[in-house]
Backbone as a chain_set.jsonl record, in Angstrom:
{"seq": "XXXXXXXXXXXXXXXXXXXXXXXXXXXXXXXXXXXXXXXXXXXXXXXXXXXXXXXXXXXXXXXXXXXXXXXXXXXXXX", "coords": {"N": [[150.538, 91.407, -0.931], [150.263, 88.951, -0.677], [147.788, 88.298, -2.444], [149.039, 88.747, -4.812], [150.337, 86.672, -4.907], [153.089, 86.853, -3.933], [154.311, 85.798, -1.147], [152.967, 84.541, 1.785], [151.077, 84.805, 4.914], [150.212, 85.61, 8.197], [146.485, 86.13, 9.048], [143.971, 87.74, 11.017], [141.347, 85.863, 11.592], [138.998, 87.398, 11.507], [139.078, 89.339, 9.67], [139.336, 87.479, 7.304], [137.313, 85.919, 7.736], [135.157, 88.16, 7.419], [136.617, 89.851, 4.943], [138.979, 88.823, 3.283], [137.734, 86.436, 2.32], [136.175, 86.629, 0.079], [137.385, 87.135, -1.954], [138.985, 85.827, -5.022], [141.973, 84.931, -5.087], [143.143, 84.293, -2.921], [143.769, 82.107, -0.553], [142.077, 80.426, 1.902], [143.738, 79.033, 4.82], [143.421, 77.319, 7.433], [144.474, 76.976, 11.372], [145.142, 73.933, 11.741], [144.253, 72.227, 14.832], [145.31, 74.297, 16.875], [145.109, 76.858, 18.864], [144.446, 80.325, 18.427], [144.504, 83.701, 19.906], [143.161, 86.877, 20.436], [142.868, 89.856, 22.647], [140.395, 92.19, 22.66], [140.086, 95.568, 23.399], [138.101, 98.048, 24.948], [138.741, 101.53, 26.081], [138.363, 104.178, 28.581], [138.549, 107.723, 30.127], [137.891, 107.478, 33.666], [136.431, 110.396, 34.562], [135.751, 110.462, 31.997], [133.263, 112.615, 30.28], [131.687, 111.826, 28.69], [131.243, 108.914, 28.665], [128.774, 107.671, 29.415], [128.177, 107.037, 26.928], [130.335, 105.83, 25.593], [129.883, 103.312, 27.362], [127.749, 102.604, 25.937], [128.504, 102.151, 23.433], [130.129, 100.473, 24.127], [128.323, 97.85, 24.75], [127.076, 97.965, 22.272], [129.373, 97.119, 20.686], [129.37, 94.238, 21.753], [127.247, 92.911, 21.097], [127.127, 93.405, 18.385], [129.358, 91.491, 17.781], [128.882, 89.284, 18.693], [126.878, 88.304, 17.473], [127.29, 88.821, 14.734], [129.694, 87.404, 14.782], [129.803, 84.034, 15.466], [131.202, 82.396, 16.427], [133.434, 83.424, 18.031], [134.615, 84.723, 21.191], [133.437, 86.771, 23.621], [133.587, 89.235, 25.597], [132.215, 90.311, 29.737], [130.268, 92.16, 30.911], [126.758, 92.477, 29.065]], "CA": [[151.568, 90.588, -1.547], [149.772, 87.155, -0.733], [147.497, 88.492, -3.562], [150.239, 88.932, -6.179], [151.293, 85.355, -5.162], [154.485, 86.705, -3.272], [154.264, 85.334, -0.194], [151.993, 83.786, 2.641], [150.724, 85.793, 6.147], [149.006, 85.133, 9.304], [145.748, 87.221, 9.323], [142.961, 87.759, 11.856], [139.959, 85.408, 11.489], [137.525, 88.261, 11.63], [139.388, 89.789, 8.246], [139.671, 86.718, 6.967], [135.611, 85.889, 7.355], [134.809, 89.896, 6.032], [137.03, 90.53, 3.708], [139.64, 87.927, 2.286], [137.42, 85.462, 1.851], [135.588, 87.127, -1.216], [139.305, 87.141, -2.936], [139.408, 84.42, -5.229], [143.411, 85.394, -5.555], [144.106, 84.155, -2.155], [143.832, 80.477, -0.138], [142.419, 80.458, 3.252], [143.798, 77.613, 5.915], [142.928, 77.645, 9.231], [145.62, 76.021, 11.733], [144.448, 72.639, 12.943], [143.818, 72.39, 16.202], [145.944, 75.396, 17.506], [143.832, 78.076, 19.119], [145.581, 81.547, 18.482], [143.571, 84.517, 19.891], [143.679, 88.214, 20.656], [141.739, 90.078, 23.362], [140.233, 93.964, 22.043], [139.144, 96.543, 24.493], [137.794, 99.674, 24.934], [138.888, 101.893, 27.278], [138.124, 106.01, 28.35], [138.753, 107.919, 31.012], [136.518, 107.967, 34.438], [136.178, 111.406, 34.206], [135.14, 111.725, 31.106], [131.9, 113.829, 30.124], [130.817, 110.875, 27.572], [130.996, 107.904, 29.528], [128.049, 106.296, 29.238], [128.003, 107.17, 25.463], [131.082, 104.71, 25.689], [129.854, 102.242, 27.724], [126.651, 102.08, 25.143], [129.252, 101.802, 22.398], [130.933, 98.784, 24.177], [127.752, 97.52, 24.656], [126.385, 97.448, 20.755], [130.358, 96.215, 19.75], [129.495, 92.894, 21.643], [125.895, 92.445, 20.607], [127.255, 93.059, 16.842], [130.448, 90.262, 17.558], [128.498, 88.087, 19.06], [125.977, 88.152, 16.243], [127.953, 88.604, 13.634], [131.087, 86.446, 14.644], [129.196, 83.957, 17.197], [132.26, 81.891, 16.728], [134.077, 84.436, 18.805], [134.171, 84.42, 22.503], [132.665, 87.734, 23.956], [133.469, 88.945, 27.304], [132.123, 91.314, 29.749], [128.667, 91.999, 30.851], [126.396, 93.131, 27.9]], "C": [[151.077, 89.151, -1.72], [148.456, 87.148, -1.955], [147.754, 88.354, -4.889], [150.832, 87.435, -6.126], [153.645, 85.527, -4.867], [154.621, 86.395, -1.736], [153.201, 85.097, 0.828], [152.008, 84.609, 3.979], [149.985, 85.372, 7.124], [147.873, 86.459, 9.42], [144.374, 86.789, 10.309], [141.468, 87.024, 11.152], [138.823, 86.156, 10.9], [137.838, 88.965, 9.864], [138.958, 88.649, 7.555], [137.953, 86.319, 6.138], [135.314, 87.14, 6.485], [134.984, 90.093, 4.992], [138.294, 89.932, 2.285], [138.886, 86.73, 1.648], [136.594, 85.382, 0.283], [136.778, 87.231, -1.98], [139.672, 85.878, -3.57], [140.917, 84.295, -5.047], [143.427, 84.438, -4.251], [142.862, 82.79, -1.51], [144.031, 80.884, 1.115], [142.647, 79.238, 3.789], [143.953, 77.895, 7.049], [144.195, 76.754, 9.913], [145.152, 74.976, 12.399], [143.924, 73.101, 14.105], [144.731, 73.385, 17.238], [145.169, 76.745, 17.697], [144.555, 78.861, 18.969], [144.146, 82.622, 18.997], [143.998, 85.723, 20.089], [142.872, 88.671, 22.077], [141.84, 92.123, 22.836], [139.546, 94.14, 23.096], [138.785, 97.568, 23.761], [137.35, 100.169, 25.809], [138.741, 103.385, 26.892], [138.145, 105.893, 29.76], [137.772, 108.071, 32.238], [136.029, 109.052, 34.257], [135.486, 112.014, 33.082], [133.483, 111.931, 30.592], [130.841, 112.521, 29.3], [130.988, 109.377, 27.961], [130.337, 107.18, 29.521], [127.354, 106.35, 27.639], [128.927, 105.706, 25.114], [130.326, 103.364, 26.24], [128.108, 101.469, 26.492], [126.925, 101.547, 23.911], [129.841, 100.194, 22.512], [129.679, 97.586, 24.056], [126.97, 96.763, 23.248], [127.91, 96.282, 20.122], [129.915, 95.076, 20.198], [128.384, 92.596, 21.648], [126.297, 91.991, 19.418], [128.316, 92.147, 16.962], [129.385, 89.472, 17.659], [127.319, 87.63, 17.903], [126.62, 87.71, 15.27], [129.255, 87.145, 13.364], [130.471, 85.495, 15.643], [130.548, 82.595, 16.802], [134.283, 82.497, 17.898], [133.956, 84.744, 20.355], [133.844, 86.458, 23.063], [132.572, 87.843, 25.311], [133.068, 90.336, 28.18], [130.265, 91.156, 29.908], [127.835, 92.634, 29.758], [125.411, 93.987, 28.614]], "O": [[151.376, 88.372, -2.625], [148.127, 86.043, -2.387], [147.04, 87.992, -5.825], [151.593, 86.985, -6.982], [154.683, 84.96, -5.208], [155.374, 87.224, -1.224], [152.232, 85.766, 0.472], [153.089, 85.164, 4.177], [149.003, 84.686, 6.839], [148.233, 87.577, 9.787], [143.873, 85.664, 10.293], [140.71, 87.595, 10.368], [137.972, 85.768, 10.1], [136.946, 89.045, 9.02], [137.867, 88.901, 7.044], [137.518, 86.342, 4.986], [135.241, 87.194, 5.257], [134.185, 90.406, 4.11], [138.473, 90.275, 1.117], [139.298, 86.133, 0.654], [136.454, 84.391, -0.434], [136.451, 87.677, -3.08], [140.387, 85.016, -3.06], [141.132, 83.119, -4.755], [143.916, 83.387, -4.667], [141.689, 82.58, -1.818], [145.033, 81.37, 1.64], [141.945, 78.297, 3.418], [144.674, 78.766, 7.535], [144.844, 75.967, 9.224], [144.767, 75.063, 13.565], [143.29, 74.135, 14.318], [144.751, 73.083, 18.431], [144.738, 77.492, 16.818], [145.687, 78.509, 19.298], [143.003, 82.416, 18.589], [145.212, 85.888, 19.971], [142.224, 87.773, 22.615], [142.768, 92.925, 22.726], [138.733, 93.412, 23.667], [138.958, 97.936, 22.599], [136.304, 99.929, 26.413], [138.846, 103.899, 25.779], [137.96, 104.92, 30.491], [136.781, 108.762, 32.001], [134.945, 108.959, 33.68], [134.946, 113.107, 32.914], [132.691, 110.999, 30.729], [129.618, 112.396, 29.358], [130.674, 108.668, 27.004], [130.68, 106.0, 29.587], [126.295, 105.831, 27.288], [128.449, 104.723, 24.547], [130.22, 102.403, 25.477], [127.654, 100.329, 26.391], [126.189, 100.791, 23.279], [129.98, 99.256, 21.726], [129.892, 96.552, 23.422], [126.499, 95.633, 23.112], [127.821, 95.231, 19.488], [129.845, 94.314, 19.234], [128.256, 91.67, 22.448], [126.149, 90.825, 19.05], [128.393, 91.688, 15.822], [128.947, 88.945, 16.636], [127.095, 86.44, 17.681], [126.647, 86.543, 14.881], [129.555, 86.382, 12.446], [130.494, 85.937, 16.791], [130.165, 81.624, 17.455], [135.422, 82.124, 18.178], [132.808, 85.09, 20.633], [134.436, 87.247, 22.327], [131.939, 87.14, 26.098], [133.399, 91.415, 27.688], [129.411, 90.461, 29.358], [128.417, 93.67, 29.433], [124.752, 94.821, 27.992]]}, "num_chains": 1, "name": "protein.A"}
């Protein structure tokens, strides 16, 4: 809709860098000095069979943030 020029949205930084910002249609503004953040996990069960398939997964997601987004705080041992 903020495309079409019907109204205005709060969207995630990380979209924002990716994928709105190639959109001439739409007008990014950041909020002053107001930090807003989120925190993403990823979680599985002890038990389960693939475990350290996971923990190799969590591992590459915060190599590729921290690369990719190094404006992004990154937590967690790598």
């Amino acid at each position: 809709m903020v495309a079409l020029g019907l109204g205005v949205t709060f969207l995630p930084g990380l979209y924002c860098r990716a994928v709105a910002a190639r959109d001439d249609s739409i007008a990014i503004l950041e909020l002053g000095d107001r930090s807003i953040y989120r925190t993403i996990g990823i979680m599985w069960r002890r038990a389960s069979a693939r475990g350290e398939q996971y923990r190799d997964l969590a591992r590459l997601l915060r190599v590729l943030t921290a690369r990719e987004f190094p404006d992004c705080t990154v937590l967690g041992a790598a």
